[in-house]
VOZA-922059 format. One record per atom (N, C-alpha, C, O, CB): z, y, x negated; residue number from 1; residue in three letters. Coordinates in Angstrom, 3 decimals. Glycine has a CB too. Layout:
<rs>
{{Z, Y, X}, NUM, "ALA"},
...
</rs>
This chain:
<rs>
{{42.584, 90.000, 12.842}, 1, "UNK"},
{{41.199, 89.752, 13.191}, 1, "UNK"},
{{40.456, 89.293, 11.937}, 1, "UNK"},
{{40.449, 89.633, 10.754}, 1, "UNK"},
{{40.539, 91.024, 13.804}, 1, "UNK"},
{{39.839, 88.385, 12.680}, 2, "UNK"},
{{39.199, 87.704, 11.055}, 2, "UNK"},
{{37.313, 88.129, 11.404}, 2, "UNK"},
{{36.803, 87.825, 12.482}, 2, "UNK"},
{{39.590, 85.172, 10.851}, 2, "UNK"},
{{36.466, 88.895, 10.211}, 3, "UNK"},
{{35.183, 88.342, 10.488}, 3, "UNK"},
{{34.409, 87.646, 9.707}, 3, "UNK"},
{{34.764, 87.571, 8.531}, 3, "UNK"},
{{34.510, 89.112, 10.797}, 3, "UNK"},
{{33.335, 87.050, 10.060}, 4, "UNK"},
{{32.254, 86.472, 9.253}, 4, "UNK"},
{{31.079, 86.728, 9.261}, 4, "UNK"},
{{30.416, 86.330, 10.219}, 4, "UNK"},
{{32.159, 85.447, 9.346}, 4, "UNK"},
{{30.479, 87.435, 8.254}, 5, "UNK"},
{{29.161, 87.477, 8.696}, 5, "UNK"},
{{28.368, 86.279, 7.722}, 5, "UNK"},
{{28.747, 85.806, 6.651}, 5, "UNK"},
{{28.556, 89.099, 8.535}, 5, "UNK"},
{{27.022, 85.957, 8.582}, 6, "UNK"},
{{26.290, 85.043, 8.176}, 6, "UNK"},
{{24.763, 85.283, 8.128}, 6, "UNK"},
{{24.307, 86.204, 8.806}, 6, "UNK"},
{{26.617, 84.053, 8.888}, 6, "UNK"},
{{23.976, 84.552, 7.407}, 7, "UNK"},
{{22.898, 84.683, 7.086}, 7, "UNK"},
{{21.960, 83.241, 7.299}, 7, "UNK"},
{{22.432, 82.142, 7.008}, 7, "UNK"},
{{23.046, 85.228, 5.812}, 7, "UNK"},
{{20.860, 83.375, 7.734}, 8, "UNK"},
{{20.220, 81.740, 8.151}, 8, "UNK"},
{{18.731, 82.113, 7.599}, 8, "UNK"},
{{18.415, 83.223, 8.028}, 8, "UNK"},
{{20.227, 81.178, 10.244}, 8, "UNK"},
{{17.604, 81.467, 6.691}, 9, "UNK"},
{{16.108, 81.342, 6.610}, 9, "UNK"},
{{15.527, 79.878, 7.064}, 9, "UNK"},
{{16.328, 78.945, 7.137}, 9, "UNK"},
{{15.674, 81.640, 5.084}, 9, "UNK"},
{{14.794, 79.764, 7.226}, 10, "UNK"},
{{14.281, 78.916, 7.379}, 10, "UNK"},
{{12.818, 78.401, 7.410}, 10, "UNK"},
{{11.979, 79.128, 7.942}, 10, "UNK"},
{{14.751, 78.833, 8.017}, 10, "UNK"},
{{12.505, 77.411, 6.976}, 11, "UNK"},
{{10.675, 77.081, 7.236}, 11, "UNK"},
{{10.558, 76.325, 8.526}, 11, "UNK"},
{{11.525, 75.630, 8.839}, 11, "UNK"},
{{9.833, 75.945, 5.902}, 11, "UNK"},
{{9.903, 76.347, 9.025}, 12, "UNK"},
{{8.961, 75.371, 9.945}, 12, "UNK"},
{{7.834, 75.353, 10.125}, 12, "UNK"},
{{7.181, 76.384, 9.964}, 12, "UNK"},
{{9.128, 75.332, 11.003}, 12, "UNK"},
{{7.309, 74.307, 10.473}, 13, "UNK"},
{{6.084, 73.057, 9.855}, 13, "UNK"},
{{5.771, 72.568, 11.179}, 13, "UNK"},
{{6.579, 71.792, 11.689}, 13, "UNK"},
{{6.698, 71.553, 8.666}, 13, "UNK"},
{{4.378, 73.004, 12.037}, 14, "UNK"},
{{3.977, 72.817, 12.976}, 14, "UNK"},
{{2.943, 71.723, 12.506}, 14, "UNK"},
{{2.280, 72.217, 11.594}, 14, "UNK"},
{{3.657, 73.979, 13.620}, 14, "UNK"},
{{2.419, 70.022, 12.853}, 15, "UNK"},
{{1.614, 69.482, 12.100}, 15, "UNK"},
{{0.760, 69.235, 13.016}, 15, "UNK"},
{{-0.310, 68.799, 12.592}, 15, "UNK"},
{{2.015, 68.506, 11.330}, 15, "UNK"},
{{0.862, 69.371, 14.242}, 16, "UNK"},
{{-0.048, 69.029, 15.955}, 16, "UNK"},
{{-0.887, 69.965, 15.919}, 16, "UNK"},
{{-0.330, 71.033, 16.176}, 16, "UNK"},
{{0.817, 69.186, 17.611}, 16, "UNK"},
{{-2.644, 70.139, 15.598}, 17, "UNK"},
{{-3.444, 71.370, 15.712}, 17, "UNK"},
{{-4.857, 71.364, 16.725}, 17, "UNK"},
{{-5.905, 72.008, 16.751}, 17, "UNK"},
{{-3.862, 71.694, 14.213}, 17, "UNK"},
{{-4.279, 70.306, 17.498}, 18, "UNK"},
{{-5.215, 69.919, 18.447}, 18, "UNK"},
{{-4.929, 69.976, 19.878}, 18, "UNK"},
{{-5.833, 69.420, 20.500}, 18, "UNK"},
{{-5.548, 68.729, 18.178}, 18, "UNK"},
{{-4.097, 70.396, 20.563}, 19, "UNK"},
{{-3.614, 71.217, 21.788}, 19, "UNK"},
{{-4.473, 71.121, 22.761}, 19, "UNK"},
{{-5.124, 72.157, 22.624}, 19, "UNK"},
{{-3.410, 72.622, 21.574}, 19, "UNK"},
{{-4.958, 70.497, 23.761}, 20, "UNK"},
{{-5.901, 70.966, 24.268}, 20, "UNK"},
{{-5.425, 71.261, 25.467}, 20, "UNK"},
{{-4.922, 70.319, 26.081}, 20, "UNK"},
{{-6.935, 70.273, 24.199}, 20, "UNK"},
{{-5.440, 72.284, 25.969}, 21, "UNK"},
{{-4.342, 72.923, 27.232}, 21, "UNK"},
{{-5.830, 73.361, 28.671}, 21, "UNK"},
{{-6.933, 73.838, 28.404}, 21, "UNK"},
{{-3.128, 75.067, 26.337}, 21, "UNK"},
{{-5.405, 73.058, 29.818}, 22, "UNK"},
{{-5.847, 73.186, 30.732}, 22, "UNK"},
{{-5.435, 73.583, 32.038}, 22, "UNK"},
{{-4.989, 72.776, 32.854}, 22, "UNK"},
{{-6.208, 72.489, 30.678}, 22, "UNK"},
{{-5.581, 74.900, 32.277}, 23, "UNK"},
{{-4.939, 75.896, 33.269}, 23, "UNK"},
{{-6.088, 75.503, 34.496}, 23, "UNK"},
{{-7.295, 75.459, 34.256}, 23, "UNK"},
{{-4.892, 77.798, 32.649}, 23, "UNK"},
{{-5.497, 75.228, 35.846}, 24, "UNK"},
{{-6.170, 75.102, 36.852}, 24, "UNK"},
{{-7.439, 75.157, 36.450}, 24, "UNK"},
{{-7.702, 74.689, 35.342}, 24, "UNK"},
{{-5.863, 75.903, 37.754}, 24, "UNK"},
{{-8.533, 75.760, 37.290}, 25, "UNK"},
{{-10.111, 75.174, 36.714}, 25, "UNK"},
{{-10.509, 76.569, 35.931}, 25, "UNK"},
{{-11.537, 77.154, 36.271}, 25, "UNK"},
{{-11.529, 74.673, 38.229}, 25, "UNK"},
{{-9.871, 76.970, 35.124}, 26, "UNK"},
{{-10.408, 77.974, 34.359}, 26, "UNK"},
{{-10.633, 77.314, 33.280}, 26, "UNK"},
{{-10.059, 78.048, 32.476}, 26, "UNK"},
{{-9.666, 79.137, 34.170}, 26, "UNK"},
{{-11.204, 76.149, 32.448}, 27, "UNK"},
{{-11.669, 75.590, 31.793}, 27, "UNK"},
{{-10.742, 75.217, 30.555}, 27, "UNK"},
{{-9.618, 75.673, 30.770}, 27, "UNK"},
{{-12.695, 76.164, 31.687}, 27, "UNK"},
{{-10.809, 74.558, 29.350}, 28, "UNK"},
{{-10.210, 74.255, 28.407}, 28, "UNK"},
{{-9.734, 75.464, 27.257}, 28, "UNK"},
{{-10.510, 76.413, 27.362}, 28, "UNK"},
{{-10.994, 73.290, 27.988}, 28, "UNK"},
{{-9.026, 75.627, 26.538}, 29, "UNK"},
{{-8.345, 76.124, 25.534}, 29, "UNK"},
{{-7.641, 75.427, 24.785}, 29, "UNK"},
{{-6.910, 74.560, 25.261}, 29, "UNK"},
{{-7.715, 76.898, 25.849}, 29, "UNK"},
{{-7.727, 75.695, 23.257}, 30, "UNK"},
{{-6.745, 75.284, 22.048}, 30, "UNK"},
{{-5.675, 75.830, 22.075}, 30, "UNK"},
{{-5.780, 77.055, 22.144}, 30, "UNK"},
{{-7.144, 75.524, 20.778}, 30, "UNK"},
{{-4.456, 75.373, 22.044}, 31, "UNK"},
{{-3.426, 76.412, 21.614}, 31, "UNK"},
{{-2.489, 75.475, 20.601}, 31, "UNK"},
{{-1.523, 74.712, 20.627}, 31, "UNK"},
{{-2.500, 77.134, 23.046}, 31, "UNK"},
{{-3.709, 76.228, 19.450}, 32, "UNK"},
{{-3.135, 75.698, 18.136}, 32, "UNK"},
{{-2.205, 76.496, 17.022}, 32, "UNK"},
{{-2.456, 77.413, 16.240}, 32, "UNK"},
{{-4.268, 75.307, 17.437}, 32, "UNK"},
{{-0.961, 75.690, 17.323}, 33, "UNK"},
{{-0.122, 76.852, 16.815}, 33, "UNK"},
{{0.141, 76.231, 15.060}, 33, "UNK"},
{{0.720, 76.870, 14.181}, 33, "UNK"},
{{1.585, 77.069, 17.957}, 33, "UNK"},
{{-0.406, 74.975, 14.924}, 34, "UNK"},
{{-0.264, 74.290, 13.365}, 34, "UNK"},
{{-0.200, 75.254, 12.222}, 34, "UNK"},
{{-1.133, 76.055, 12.146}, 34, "UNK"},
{{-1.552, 73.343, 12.991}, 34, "UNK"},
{{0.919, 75.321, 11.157}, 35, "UNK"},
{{0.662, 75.549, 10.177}, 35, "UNK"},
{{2.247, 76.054, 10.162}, 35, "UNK"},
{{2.975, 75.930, 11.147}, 35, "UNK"},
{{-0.626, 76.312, 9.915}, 35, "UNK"},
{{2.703, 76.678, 8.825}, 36, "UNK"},
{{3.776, 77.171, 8.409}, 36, "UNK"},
{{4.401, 78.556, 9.007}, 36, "UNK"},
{{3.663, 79.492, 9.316}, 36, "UNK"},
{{3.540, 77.227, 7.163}, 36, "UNK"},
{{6.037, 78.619, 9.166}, 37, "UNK"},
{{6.151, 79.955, 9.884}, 37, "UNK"},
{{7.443, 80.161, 9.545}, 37, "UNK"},
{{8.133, 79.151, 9.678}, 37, "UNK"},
{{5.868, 80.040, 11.468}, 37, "UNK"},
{{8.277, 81.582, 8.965}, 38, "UNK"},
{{9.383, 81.626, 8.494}, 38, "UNK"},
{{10.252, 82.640, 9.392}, 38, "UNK"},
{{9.945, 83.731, 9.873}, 38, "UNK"},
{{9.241, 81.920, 7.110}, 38, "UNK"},
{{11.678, 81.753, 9.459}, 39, "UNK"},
{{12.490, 82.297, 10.662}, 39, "UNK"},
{{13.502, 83.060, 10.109}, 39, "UNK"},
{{14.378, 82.338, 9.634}, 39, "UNK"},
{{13.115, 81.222, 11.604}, 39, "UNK"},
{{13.722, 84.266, 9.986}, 40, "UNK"},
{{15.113, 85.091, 9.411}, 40, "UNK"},
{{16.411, 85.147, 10.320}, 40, "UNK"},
{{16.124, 84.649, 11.409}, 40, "UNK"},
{{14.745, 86.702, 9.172}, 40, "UNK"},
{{17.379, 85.455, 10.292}, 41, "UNK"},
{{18.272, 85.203, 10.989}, 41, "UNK"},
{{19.642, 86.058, 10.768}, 41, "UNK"},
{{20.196, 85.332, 9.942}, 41, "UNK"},
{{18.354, 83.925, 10.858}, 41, "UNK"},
{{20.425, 87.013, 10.960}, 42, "UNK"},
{{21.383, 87.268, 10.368}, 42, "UNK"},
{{22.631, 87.781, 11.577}, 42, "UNK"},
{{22.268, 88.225, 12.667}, 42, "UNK"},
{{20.895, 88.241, 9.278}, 42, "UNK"},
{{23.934, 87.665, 11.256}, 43, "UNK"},
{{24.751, 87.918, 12.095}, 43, "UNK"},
{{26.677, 88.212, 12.617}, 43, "UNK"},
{{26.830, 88.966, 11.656}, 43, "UNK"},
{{24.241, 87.210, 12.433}, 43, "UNK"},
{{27.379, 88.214, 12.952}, 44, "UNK"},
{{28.552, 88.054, 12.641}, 44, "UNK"},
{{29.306, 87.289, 13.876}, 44, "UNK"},
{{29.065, 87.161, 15.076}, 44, "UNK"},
{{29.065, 89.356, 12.249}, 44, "UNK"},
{{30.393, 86.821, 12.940}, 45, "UNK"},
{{31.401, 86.373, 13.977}, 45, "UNK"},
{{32.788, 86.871, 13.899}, 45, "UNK"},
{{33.410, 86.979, 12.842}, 45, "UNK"},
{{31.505, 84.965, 13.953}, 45, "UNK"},
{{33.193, 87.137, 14.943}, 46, "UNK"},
{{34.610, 87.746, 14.506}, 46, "UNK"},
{{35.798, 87.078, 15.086}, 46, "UNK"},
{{35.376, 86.969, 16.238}, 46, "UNK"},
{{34.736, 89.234, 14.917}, 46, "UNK"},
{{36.974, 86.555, 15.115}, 47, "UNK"},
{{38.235, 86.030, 15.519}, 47, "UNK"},
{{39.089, 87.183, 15.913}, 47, "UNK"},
{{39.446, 87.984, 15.048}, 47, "UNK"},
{{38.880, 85.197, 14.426}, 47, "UNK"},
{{39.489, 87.343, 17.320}, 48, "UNK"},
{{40.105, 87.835, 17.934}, 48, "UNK"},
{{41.580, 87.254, 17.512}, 48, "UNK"},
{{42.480, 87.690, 16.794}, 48, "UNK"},
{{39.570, 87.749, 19.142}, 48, "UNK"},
{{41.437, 86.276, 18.156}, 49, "UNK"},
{{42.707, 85.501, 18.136}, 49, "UNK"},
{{42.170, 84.384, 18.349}, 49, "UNK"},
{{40.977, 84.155, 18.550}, 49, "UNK"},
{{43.828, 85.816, 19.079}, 49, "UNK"},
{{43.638, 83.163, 18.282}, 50, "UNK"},
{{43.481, 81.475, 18.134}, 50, "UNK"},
{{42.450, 81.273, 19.284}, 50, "UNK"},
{{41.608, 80.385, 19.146}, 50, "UNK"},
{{45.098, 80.432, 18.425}, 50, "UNK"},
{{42.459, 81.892, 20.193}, 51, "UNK"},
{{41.408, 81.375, 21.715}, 51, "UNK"},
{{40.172, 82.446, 22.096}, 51, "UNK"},
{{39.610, 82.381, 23.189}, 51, "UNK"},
{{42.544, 81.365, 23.401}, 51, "UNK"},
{{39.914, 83.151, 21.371}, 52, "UNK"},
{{39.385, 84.698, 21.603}, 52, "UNK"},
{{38.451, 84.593, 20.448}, 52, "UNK"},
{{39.040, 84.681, 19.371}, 52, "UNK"},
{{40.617, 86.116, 21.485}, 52, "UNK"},
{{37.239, 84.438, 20.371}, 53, "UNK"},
{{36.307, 85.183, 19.196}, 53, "UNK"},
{{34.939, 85.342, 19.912}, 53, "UNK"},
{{34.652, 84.928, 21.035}, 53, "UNK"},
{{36.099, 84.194, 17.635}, 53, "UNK"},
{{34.112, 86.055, 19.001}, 54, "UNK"},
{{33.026, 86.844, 20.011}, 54, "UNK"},
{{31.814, 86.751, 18.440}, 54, "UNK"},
{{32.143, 86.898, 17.263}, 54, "UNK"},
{{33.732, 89.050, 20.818}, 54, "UNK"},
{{30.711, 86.525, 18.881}, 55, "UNK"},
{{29.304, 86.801, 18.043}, 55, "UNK"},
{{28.357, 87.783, 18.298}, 55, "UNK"},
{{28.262, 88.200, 19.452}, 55, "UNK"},
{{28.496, 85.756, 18.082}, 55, "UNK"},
{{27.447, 88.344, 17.191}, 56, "UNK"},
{{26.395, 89.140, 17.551}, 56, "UNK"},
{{25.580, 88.390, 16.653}, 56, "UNK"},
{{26.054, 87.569, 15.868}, 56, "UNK"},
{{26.496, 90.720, 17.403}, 56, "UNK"},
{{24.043, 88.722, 16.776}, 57, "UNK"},
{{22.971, 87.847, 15.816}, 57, "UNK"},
{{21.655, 88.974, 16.060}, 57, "UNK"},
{{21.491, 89.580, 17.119}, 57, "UNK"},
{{22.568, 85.852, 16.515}, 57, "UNK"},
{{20.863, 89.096, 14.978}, 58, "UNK"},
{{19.440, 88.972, 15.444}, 58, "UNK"},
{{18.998, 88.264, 14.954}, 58, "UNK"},
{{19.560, 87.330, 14.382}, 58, "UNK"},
{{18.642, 89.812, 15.420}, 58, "UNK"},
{{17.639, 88.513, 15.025}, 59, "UNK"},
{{16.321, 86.997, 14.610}, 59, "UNK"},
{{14.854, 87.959, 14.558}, 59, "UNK"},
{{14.461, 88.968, 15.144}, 59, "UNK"},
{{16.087, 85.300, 16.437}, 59, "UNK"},
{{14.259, 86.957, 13.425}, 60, "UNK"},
{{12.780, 87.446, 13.786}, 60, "UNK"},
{{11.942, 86.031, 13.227}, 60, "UNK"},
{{12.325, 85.484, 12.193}, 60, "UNK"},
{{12.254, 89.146, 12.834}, 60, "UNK"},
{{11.362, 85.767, 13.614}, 61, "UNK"},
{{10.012, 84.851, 13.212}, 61, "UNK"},
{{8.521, 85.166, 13.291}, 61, "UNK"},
{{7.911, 85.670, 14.235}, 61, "UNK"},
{{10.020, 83.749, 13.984}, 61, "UNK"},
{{8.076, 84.780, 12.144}, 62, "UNK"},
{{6.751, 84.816, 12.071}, 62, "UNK"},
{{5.581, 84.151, 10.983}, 62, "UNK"},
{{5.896, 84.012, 9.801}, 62, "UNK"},
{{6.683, 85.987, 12.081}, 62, "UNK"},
{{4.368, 83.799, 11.415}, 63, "UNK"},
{{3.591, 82.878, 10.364}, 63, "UNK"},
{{2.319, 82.497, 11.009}, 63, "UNK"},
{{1.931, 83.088, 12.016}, 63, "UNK"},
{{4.418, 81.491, 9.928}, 63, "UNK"},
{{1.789, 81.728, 10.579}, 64, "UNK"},
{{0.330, 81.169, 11.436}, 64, "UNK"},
{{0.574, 80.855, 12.250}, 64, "UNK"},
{{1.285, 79.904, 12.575}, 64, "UNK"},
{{-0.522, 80.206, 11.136}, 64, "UNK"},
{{-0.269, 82.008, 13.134}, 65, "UNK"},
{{-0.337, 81.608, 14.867}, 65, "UNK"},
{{0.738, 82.403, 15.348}, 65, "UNK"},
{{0.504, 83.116, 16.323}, 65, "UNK"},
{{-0.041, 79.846, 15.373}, 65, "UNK"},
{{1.794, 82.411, 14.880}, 66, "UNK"},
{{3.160, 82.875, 16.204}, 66, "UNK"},
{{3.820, 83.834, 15.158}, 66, "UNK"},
{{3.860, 83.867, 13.928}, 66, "UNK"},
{{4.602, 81.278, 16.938}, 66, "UNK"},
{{4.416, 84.742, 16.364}, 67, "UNK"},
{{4.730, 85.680, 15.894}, 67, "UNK"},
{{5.868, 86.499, 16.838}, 67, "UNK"},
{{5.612, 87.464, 17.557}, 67, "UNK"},
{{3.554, 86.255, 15.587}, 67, "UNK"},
{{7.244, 85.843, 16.643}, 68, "UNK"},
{{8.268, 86.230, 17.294}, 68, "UNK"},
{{9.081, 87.534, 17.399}, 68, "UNK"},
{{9.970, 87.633, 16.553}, 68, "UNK"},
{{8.881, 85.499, 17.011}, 68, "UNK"},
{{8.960, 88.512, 18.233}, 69, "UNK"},
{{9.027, 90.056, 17.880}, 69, "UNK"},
{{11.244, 89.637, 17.526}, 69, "UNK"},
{{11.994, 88.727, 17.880}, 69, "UNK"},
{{8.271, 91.602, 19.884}, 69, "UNK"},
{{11.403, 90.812, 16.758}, 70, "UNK"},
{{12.812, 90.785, 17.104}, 70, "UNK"},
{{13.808, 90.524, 18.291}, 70, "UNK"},
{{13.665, 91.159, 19.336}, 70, "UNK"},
{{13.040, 91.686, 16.858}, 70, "UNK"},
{{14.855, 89.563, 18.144}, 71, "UNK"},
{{15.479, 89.640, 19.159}, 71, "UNK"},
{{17.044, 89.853, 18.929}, 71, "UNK"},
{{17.457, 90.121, 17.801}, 71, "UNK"},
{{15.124, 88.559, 19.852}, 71, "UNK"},
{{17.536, 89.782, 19.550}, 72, "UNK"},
{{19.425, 89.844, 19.331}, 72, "UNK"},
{{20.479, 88.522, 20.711}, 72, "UNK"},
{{20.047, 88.139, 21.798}, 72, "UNK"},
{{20.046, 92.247, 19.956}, 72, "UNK"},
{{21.527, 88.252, 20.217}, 73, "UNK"},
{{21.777, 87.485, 21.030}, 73, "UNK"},
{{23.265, 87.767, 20.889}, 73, "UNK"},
{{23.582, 87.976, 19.718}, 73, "UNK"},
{{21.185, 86.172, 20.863}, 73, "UNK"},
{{24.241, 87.829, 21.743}, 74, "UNK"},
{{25.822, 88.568, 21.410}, 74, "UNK"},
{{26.235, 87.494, 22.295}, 74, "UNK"},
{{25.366, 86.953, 22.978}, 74, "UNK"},
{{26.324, 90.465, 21.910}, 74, "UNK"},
{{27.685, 87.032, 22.393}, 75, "UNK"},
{{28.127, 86.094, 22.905}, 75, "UNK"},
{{29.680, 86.089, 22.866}, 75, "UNK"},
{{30.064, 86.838, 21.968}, 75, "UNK"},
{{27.515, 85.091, 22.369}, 75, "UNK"},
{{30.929, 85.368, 23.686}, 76, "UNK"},
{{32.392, 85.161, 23.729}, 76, "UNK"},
{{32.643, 84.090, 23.870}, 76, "UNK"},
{{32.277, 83.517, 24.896}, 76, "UNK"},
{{33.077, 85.735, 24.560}, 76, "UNK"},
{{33.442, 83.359, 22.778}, 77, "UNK"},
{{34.068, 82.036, 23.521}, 77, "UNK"},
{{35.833, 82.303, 23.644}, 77, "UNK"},
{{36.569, 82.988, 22.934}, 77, "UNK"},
{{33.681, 80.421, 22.418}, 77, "UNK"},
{{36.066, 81.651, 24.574}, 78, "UNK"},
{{37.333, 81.550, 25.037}, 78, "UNK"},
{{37.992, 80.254, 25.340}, 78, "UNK"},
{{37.800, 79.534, 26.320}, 78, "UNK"},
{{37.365, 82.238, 26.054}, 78, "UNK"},
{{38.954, 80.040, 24.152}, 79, "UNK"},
{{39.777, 78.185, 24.500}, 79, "UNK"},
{{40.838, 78.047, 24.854}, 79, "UNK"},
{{41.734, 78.407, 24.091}, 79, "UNK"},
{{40.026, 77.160, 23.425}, 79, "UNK"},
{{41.224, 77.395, 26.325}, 80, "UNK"},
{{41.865, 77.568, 26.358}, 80, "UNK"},
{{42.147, 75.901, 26.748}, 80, "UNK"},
{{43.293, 75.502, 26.960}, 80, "UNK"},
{{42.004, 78.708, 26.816}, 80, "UNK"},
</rs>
């Protein structure tokens, strides 16, 4: 069994701050999410065998405007 664990950061750069969003007739809203926001990321992969390996991950993001609570994401691929 082989594993890997991995690590991911990242920036992103929202440059659109003019949104103008309109829900049935409840009138206008901004939903301005513009500006900078940093994404963490960390996780493993492991090798079962030649056709068999499986992942786990979490994540969090956050920055002006948005604010992504923790999440996790686990997964199997199988080749056959």
């Amino acid at each position: 069994m082989e594993i890997e664990p991995w690590l991911k950061a990242a920036v992103r750069k929202e440059f659109v701050d003019d949104n103008r969003v309109k829900v049935n007739n409840d009138g206008n809203f901004v939903n301005d999410l513009s500006g900078r926001r940093g994404i963490y990321q960390a996780g493993i992969k492991a090798s079962f065998s030649s056709t068999l390996s499986g992942h786990l991950g979490v994540g969090y993001s956050h920055g002006a405007g948005v604010e992504s609570p923790w999440n996790a994401v686990a997964g199997a691929n199988w080749s056959f």
